[in-house]
C-alpha positions, 0 to 999 in steps of 0.5 A: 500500500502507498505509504502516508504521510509523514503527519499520520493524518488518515485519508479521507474517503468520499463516497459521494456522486453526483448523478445526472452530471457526469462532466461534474463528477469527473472535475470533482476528481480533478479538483481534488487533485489541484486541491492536494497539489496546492495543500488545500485538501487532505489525502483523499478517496473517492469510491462511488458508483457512477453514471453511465458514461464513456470516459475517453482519453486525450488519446482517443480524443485525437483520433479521427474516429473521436467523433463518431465514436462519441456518438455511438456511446451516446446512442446507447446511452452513454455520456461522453467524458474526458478523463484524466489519465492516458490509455483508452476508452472505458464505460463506467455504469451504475452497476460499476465501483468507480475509485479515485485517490489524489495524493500527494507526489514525494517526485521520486523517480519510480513513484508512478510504477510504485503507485500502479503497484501499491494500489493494483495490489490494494484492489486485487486484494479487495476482489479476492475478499469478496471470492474473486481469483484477482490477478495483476496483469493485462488480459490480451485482448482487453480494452484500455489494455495495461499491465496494472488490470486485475482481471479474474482468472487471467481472462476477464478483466475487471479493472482499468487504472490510469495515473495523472501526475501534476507537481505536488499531486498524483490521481490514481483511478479507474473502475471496477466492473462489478455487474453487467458486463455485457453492458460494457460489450454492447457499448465499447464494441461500436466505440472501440470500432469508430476508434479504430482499436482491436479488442476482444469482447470475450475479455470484458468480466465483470465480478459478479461473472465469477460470484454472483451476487456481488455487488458494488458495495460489498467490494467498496466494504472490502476495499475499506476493510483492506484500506483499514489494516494499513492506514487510518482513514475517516468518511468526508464530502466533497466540500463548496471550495472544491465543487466551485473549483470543479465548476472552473474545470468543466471545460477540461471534460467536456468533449463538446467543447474541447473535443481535441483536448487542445492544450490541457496543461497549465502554462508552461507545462509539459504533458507525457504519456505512458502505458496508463499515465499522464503525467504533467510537469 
């Protein structure tokens, strides 16, 4: 597990959501990770079940499929989202545990594979508590493929992460496919195609594919559970500085009004991608 703070000060965990604002909902992650950046807010994690959205990647974002490939999400019912981090599109949907951990960045060399590790481990661990054979590592054929999925059994994925980095701060999240996997089927299948990426279907799980009966709040107890044999933590909200300060992100999420991503870093700053991250310097 990522280690805390030299303070001991526990995490804050948040499960709230915002439904029917899923653009809003992603810019509160992000002004959580200004937030910590800045030392305006504690440690902080959200788990919390999601909208039905598709959260694109800037890398989609530049593909000329991007827009076709927006449109056949929203036609099953899917928003369309940018998220933070890099990789590829992934659905998130009410039968789903989204997770997001802003923390603060100590700027070691190795600190993002540590963070991949640390937290692949956490949720891998969490999902076997509930009776799952989690494992680290990427399904071939997967969507949004990266070495730091936990799948079941080495052949249905379950979780995608990505990683975001800005000086002071690092947000790791994703989301857990809990229930409904053939959701995630019917709608990354026309995405992915407009986009014009491989992926096998087959590969798309959910837990509830290997214990049914799982929900998503019984893998956010474990989570918590786990959480709590390593590190203190205590329930919060997202507060009114970080809602306004969400409100001044809208337009990074917004694919309508930023469908390139045009230029997503702060002045002066520098965006590279990896596997799973982005980091900004």
């Amino acid at each position: 597990m990522v280690s805390g703070p030299a303070n001991g000060a526990p995490i804050r965990v948040v499960t709230e959501s915002f439904p029917g604002r899923p653009i809003f909902d992603t810019a509160v992650t992000h002004a959580l990770l200004r937030q910590v950046a800045e030392g305006d807010c504690p440690e902080t994690i959200r788990l919390y079940v999601p909208d039905d959205i598709v959260l694109f990647s800037l890398l989609d974002a530049r593909r000329p499929g991007f827009v076709r490939a927006r449109q056949a999400g929203q036609a099953c019912g899917s928003a369309a989202v940018l998220r933070l981090a890099g990789g590829h599109a992934a659905l998130f949907h009410p039968q789903c545990l989204a997770f997001s951990w802003a923390m603060p960045d100590s700027g070691e060399r190795d600190a993002i594979q540590k963070r991949f590790q640390s937290i692949s481990e956490w949720l891998r661990s969490g999902l076997s508590q509930v009776g799952v054979d989690a494992r680290i590592g990427e399904v071939p054929g997967e969507y949004c493929p990266g070495e730091y999925s936990v799948n079941a059994e080495g052949r249905l994925k379950l979780m995608g992460v990505g990683q975001r980095v800005v000086r002071g701060a690092a947000h790791i999240g994703g989301v857990i496919v809990v229930g409904d996997s053939q959701r995630v089927k019917n709608v990354l299948r026309p995405v992915y195609q407009a986009l014009d990426l491989s992926w096998d279907p087959e590969t798309a799980g959910a837990v509830e594919d290997v214990v049914p009966g799982v929900h998503p709040t019984d893998v956010r107890s474990a989570l918590l559970d786990h959480l709590g044999n390593q590190r203190d933590w205590t329930t919060g909200r997202i507060d009114p500085a970080t809602r306004r300060r969400a409100e001044s992100l809208l337009d990074w999420h917004d694919p309508s009004r930023s469908p390139r991503a045009n230029a997503t870093a702060q002045p002066g700053s520098k965006i590279v991608t990896l596997q799973d991250s982005t980091t900004e310097a």
